[in-house]
C-alpha positions as CSV (number, residue, x, y, z in Angstrom):
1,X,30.2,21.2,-9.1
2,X,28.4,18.1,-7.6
3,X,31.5,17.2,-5.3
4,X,31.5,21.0,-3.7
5,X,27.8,20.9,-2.9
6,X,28.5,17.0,-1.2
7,X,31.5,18.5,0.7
8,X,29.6,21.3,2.1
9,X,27.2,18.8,3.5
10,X,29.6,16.7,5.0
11,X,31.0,19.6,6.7
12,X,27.3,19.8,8.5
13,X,27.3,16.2,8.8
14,X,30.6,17.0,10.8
15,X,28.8,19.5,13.5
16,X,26.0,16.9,14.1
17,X,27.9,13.6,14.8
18,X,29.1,14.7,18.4
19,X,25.4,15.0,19.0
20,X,24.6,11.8,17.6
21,X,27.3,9.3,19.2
22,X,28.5,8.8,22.9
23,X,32.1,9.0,21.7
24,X,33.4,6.3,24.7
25,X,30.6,3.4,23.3
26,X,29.3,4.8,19.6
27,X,25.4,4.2,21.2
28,X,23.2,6.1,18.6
29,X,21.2,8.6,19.3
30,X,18.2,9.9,16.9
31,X,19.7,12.7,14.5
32,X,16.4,13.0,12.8
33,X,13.2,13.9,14.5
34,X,10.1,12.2,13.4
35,X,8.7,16.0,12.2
36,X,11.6,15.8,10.2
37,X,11.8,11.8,8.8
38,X,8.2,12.6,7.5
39,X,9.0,15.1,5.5
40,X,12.1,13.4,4.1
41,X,9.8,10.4,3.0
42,X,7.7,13.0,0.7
43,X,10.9,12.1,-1.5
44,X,9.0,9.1,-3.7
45,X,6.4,12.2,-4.9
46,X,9.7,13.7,-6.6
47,X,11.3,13.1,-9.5
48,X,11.5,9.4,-10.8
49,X,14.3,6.9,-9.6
50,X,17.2,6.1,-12.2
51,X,18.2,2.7,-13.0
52,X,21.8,3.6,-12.2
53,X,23.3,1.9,-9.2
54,X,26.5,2.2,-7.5
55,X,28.9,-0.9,-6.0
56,X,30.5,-1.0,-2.4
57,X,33.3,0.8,-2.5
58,X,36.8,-2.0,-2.0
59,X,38.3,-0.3,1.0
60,X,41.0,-3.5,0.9
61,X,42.2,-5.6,-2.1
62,X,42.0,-8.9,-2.7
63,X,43.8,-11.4,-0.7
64,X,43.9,-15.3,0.3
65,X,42.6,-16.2,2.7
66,X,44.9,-18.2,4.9
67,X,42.4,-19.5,7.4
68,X,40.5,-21.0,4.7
69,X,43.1,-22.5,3.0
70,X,42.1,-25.8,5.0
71,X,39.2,-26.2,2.6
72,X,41.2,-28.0,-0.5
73,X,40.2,-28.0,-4.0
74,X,37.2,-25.2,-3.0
75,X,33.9,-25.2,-5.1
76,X,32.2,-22.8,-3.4
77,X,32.0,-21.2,0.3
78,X,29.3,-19.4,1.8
79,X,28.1,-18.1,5.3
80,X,25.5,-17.9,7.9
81,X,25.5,-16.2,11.0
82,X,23.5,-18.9,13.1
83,X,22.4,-18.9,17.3
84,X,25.4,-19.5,19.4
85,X,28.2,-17.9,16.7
86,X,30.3,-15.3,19.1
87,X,31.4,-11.9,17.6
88,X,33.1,-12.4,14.4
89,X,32.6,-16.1,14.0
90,X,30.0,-17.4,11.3
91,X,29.5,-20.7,10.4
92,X,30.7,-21.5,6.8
93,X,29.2,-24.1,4.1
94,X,31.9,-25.2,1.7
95,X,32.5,-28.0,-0.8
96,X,35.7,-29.5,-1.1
97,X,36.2,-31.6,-4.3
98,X,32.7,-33.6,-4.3
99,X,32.5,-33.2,-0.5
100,X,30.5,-31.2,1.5
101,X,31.9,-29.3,4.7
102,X,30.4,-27.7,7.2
103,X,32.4,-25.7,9.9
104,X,33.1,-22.5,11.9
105,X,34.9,-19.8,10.5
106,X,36.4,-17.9,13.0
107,X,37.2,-14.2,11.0
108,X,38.4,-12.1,14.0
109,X,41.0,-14.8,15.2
110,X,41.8,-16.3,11.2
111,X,40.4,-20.3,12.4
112,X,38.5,-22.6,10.7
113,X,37.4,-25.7,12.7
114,X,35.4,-28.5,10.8
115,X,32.7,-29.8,12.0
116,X,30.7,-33.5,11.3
117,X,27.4,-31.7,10.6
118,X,27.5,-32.4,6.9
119,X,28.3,-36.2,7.5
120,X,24.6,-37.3,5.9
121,X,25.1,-35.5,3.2
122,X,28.2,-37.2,1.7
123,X,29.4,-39.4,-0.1
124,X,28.3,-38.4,-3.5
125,X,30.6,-38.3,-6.2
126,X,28.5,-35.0,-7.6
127,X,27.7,-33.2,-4.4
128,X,28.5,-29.6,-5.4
129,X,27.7,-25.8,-3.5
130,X,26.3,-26.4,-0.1
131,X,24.0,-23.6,0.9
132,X,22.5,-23.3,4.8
133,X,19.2,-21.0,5.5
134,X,19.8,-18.2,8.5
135,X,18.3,-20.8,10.9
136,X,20.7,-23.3,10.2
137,X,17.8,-25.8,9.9
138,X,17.6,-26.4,6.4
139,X,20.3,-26.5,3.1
140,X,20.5,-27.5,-0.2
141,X,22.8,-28.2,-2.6
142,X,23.7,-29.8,-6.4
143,X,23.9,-33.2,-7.3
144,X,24.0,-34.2,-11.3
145,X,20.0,-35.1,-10.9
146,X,18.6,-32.4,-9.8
147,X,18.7,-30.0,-6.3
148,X,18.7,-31.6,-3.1
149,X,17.3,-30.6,0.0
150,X,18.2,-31.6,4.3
151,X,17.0,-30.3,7.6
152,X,18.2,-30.7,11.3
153,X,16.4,-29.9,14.1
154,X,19.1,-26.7,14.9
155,X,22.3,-25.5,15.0
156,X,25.4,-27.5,15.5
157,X,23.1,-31.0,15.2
158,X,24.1,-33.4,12.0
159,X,21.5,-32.9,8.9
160,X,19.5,-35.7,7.7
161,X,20.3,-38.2,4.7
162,X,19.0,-35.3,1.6
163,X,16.6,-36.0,-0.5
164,X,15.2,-34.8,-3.9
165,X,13.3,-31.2,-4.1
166,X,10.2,-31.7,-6.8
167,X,11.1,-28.5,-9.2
168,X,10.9,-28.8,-13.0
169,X,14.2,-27.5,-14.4
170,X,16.0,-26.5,-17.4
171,X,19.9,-28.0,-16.8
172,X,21.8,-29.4,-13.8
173,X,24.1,-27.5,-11.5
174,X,21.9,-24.6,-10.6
175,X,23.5,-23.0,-7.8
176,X,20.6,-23.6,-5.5
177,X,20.5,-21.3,-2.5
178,X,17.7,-20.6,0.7
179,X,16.5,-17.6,1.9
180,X,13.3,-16.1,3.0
181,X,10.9,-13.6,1.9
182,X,7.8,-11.9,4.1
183,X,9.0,-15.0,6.4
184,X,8.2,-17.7,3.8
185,X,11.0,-19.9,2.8
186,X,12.2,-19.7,-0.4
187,X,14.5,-21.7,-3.2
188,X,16.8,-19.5,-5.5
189,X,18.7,-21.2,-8.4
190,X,20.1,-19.6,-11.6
191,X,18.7,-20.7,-15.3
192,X,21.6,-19.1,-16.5
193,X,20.0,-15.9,-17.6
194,X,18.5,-14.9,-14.7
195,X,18.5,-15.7,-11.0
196,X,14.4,-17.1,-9.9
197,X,13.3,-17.5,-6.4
198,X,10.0,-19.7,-5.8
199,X,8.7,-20.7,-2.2
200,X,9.6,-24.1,-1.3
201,X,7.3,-26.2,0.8
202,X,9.1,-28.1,3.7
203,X,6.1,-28.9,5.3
204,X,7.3,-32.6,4.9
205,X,10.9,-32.9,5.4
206,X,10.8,-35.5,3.3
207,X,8.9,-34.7,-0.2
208,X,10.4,-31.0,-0.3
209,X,8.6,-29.1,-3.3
210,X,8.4,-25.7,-5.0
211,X,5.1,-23.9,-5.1
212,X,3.7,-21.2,-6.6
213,X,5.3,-19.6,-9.3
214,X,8.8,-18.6,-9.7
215,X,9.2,-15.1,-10.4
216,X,13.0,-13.5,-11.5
217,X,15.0,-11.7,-9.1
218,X,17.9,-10.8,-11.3
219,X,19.0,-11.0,-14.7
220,X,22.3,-10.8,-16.4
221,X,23.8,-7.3,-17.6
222,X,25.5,-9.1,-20.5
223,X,24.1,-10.7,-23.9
224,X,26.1,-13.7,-23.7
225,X,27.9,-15.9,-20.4
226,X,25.4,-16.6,-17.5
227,X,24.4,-15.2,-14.2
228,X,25.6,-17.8,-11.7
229,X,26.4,-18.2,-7.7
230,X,23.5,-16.4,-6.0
231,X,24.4,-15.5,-1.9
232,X,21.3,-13.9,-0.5
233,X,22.3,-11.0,1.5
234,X,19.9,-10.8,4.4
235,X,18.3,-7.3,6.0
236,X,18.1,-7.1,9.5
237,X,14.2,-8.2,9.6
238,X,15.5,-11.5,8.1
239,X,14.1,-11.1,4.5
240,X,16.7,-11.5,1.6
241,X,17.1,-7.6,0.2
242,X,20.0,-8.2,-2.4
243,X,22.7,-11.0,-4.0
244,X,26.6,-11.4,-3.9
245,X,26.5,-13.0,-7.4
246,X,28.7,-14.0,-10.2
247,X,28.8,-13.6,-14.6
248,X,30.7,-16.0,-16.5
249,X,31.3,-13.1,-19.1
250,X,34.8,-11.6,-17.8
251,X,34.4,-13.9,-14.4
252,X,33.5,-11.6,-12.4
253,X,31.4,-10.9,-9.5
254,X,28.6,-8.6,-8.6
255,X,26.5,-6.9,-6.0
256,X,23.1,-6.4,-6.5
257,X,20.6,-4.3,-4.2
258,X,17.2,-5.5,-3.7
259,X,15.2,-7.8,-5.5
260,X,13.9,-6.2,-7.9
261,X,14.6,-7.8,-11.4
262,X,14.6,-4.5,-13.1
263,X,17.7,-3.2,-11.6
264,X,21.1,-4.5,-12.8
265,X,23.8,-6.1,-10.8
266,X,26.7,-4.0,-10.3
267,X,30.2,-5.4,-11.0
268,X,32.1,-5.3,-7.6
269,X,35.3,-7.1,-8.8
270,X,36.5,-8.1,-12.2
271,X,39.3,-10.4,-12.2
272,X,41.4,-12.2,-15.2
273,X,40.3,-16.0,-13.7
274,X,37.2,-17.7,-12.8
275,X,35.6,-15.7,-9.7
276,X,32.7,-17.6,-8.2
277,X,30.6,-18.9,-5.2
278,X,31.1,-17.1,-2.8
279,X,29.2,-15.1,0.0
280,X,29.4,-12.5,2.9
281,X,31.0,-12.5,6.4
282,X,30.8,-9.1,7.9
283,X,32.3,-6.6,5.1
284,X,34.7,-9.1,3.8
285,X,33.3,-10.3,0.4
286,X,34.7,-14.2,0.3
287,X,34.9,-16.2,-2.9
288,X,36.7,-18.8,-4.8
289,X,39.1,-17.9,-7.4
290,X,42.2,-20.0,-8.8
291,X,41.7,-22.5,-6.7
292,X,41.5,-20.9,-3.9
293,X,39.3,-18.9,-1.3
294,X,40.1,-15.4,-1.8
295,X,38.4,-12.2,-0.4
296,X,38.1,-8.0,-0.3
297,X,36.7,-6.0,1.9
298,X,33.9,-3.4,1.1
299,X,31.0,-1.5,2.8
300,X,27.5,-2.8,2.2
301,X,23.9,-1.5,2.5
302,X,20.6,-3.0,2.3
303,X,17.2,-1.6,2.0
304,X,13.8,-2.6,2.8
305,X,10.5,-3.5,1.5
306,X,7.9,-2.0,3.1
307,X,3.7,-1.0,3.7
308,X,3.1,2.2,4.9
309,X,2.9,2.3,9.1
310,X,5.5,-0.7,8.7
311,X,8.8,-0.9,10.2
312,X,12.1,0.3,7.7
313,X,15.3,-1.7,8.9
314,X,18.5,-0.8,7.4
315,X,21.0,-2.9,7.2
316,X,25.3,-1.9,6.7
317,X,27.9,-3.5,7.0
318,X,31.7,-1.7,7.5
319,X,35.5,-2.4,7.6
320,X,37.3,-1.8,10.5
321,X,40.0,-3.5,12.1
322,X,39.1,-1.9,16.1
323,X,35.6,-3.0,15.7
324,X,34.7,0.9,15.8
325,X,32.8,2.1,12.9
326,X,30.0,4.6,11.8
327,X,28.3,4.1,8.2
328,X,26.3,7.4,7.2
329,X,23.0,6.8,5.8
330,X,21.8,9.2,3.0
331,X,18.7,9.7,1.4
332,X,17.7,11.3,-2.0
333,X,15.6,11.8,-4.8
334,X,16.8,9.4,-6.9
335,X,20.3,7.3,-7.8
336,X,23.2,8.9,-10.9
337,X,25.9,7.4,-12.5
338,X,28.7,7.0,-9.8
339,X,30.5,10.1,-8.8
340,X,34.2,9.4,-7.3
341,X,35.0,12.6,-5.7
342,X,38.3,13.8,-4.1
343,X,40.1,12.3,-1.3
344,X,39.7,11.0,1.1
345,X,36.3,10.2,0.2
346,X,37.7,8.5,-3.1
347,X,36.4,5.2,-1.3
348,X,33.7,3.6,-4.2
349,X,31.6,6.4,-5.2
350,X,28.5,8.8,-4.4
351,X,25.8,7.3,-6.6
352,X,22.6,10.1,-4.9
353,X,21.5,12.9,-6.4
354,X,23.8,16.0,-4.6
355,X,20.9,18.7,-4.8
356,X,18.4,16.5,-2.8
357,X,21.3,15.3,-0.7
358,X,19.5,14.2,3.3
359,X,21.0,12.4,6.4
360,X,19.0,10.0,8.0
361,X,20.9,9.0,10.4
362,X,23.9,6.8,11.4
363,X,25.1,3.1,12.2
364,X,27.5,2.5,14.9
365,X,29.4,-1.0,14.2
366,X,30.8,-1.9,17.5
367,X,31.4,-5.9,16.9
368,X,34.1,-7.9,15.2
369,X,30.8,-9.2,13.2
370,X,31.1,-5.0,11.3
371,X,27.2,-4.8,10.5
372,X,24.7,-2.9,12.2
373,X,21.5,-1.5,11.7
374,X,18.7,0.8,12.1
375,X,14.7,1.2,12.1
376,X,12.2,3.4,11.8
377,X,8.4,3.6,11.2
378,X,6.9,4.8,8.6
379,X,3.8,7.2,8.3
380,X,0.3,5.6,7.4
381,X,0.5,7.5,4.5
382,X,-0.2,6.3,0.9
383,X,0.9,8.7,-0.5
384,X,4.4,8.1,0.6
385,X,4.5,4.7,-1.9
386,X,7.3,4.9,-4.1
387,X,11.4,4.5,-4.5
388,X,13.1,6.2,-1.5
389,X,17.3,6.3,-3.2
390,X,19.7,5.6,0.1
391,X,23.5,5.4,0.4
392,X,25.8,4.8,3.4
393,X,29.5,6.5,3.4
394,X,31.3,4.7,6.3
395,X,34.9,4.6,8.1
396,X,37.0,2.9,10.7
397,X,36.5,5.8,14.0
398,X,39.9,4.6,15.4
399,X,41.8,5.6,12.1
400,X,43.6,8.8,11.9
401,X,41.1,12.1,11.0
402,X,40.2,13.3,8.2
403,X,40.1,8.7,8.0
404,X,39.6,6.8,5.4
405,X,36.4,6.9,4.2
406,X,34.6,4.1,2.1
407,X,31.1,4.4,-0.1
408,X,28.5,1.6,0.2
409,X,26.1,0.7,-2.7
410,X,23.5,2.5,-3.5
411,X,19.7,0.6,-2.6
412,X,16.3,1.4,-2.3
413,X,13.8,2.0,0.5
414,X,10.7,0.4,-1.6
415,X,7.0,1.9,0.2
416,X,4.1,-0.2,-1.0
């Protein structure tokens, strides 16, 4: 059976980790050598990838949450980790009503201080889903005309009056959103049946404008509702490798892996109200719902997009309430249909093929910010191009052994 194969492997997995982690600081060590990391990236010459992905697994329910409750009448919240935020403290881009907020959401000490930053950008009687970039610089957000656009000069400085982004749409209310791709700057709205990213062109602050062509980065799993309330989820290289999105059809909200339009969202939460705009803070997957901000916790993963001889970075995310966690990383041959096997790694589910079942190493989270990475170089190679199938199987080090063990998504290494 697929689950006795998998818990054979763990109990390896098991003999290797004291030779992997300092057990007083969780520092990694390599598990892999590079002899070895070659051959495991032979694994796009196998068999061909499936179009089956797995969610995070929810290693906490749903719950309000309290600090947040500050922001009345929510329309959406999202978050940023930005120069100067201290372990566990993002800032936060909310509207409340028709206004828009900008503040610092402490997650480790349950605060929420309001800042002025977003002054500029109100009054407006239509204002709707403020987004920020990763550098804080720029954001944009709805207004019944059409997306607009500001910029500051950093961090913690007030933005600008907004003005109008030249882009040829469809409808209002788009759910505009920043993030960046092979370092260029990019807009990302929804058309309702699919999520499009196109560069935008800041090169004048003031006459911000889409160019190029917009290409789809996701599309909706159903035939009716719409795919809404993209939150790029960033890799560690700073290149958006996934959303935290929403579908109208049921309400409820979705992970997606990668960028890659041909791979589905995954439901991640399916609730009996309106689930929407929302984004991620660490592992805690923060949204609003019945008027209110509401969130879960759940282990993430990203991949990466890469040439060969480029760099892979990995990113994960995991829960833990000591700020002392390990996330697994897996490779295979290809994704399956989710597997939930027996306790306690009932957690989500194992979406990898068992047979071609391959550690590639581990990621220590030692911050109340629960992500953490790691990188490695790929061979020059090109015969290596293809769909490398990863998953990450984390858990909380301080909890009681055997732990509580918690599946991420399933995602891709892509080699071009």
């Amino acid at each position: 059976m697929v689950w006795r194969n998998v818990m054979g492997r763990f109990a390896l997995v098991a003999t290797e980790l004291p030779n992997c982690f300092d057990n007083h600081n969780l520092q990694l060590r390599p598990l892999v050598s590079m002899k070895n990391r070659n051959l495991l990236l032979t694994l796009p010459m196998l068999a061909g990838i499936a179009s089956a992905q797995t969610a995070p697994g929810i290693a906490r329910a749903e719950a309000a949450v309290t600090a947040l409750a500050a922001i009345t009448s929510p329309g959406n919240i999202n978050f940023v980790k930005l120069a100067g935020d201290g372990p566990g403290v993002w800032t936060g881009s909310a509207t409340s009503g028709s206004t828009l907020l900008i503040g610092k959401y402490d997650q480790a000490n349950g605060t929420w201080t309001a800042t002025t930053e977003a002054a500029a950008l109100n009054p407006d009687s239509g204002n709707f889903g403020l987004m920020l970039d990763q550098t804080g610089k720029y954001c944009v957000f709805d207004r019944a005309d059409g997306v607009y656009f500001s910029s500051r000069s950093g961090p913690g400085v007030a933005f600008a009056a907004p003005v109008k982004v030249a882009i040829t749409l469809s409808g209002f209310y788009v759910d505009p959103a920043l993030a960046y791709n092979g370092g260029k700057l990019q807009l990302i709205w929804t058309t309702g049946t699919s999520i499009m990213m196109q560069e935008l062109d800041v090169s004048v602050l003031s006459a911000p404008k889409v160019v190029g062509t917009a290409a789809a980065i996701a599309n909706r799993t159903q035939a009716s509702g719409s795919i809404h309330s993209p939150s790029p989820i960033v890799g560690p290289d700073g290149d958006i490798e996934g959303l935290f999105c929403a579908e109208s059809t049921g309400t409820d909200l979705y992970f997606k892996a990668g960028i890659d339009p041909a791979d589905a969202p995954i439901m991640v939460a399916d609730y009996p109200s309106w689930a929407n705009n929302g984004g991620i803070a660490g592992a805690h997957f923060i949204y609003v719902r019945s008027a209110a901000i509401q969130d879960f916790e759940g282990g993430w993963l990203t991949g990466d997009v890469e040439m060969t001889a480029g760099t892979v970075d990995i990113g994960a995310a995991a829960p833990s309430k000591t700020n002392k966690a390990l996330t697994l990383v897996f490779l295979s041959d290809t994704v399956v249909a989710p597997v939930t096997l027996p306790a306690p790694f009932d957690v989500g589910a194992l979406g990898l093929n068992a047979s071609v079942f391959i550690m590639l190493g581990a990621i220590a989270h030692t911050t109340a910010d629960q992500t953490g990475s790691i990188s490695f170089t790929l061979p020059n190679n090109p015969s290596l191009k293809g769909k490398i199938a990863i998953q990450g199987l984390s858990f909380d080090t301080a909890s009681a052994f055997p732990h509580t063990w918690a599946w991420t998504n399933t995602a891709h290494i892509v080699v071009q």
